[in-house]
C-alpha positions in Angstrom: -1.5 -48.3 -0.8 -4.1 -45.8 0.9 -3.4 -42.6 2.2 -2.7 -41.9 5.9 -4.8 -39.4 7.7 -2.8 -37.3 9.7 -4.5 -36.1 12.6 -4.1 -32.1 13.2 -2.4 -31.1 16.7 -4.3 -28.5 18.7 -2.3 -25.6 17.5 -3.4 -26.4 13.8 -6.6 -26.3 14.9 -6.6 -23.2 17.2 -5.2 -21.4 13.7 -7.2 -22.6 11.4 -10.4 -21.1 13.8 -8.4 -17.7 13.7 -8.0 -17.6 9.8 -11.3 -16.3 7.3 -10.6 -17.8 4.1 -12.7 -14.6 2.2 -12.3 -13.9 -1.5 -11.0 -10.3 -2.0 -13.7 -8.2 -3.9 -13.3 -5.9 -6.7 -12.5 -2.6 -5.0 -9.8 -4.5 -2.5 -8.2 -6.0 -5.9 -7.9 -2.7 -7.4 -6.7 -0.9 -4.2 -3.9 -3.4 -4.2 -2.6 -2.7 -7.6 -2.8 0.9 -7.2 -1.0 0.3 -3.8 2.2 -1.7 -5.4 2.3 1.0 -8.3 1.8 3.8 -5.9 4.6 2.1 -3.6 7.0 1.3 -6.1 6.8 5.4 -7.4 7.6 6.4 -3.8 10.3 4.2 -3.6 12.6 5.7 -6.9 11.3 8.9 -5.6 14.6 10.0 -3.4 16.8 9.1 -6.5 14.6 11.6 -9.0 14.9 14.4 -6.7 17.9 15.9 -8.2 16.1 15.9 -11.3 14.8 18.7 -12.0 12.1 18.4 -9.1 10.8 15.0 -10.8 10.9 12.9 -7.6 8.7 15.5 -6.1 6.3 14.8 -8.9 6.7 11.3 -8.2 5.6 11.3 -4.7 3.1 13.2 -5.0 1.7 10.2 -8.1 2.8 7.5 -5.5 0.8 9.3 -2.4 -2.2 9.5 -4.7 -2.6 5.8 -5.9 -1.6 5.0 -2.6 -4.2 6.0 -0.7 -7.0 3.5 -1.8 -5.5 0.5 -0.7 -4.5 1.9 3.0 -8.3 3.3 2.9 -9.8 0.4 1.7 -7.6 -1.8 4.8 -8.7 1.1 7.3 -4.8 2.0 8.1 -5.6 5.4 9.2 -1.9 5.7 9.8 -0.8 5.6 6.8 -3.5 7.4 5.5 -1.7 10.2 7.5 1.0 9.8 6.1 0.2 9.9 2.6 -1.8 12.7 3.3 1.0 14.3 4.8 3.1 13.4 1.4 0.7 15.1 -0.3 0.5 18.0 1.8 4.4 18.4 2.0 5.0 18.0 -1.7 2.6 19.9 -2.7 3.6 23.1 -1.0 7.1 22.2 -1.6 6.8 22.7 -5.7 4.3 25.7 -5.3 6.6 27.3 -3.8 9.3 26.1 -6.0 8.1 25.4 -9.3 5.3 28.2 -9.4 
């Protein structure tokens, strides 16, 4: 028994043209990993507050490592806004913890 060819319909076609199949170099690969870590320490963040100012430490790590990866993908956005994380937290334990 052979195989069948199945014949693609246009709108395969049409996104297949709109997809680049591109390997991810080194600095993408590592941006992502920093990115997923830095995520995951803004995340727990809120719930480390109340500990003796450790989620503001924990922002400030997560801002930091996540800044590659939304550089690297040129989402200025979010740039800002980790920027702004960095800013915010920043001033908030100088003037708190110092």
């Amino acid at each position: 028994m052979g195989k069948r060819k199945r014949k693609k319909g246009l709108q395969r076609k049409i996104t297949e043209l709109l997809v680049v199949d591109r390997r991810l170099t080194a600095a993408e690969r590592l941006g992502n990993r920093f990115g997923y870590m830095g995520t995951g320490f803004i995340m727990s963040s809120p719930y480390l507050l109340q500990y003796d100012n450790l989620g503001a430490y924990t922002y400030l790590i997560g801002a930091i490592l996540s800044i590659p990866q939304v550089w690297l993908a040129k989402q200025w956005n979010l740039v800002v806004v980790n920027l702004n994380l960095l800013i915010g937290y920043g001033l908030y334990l100088y003037q708190n913890v110092l």
